[in-house]
Steps between C-alpha positions, in 0.01 A plus 500: 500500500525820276501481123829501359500733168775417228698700381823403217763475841473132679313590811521191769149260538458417867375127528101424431275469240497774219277539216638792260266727359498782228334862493236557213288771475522556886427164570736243676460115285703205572751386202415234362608316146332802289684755624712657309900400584626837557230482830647226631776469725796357591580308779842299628561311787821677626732804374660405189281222439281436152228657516131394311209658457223429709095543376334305799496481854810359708668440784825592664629297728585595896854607500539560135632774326323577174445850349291634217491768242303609202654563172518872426254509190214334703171773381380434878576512825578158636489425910497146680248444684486242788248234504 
């Protein structure tokens, strides 16, 4: 499955395993703890829903409905990438 790359509109995650990863210096890295919050994104399980920032790998479940967005000051691009 294609990258998915963020962007500050909620864009739907299709079911699987996604790690999310950041741009620097040309370079795709996974987001971890260190990286900086603005990087990270958001993820809720339905429209509407809370939403919480995720910095690890995780799973959406089959017949789920979650979306995802970066915040709009993030320095870097930001993408999903599935595991």
């Amino acid at each position: 499955m294609p990258a998915i790359n963020l962007t500050a509109a909620w864009q739907t995650v299709p079911s699987g395993v996604w790690q999310p990863q950041h741009q620097v210096a040309g370079v795709w890295r996974d987001i971890d703890r260190e990286t900086s919050i603005a990087s990270i994104p958001l993820v809720r399980s339905a429209p509407g829903a809370g939403d919480r920032p995720i910095s690890g790998r995780f799973t959406v479940p089959v017949h789920s409905t979650y979306q995802a967005r970066v915040s709009p000051l993030s320095p870097n691009p930001v993408r999903l990438n599935s595991v």
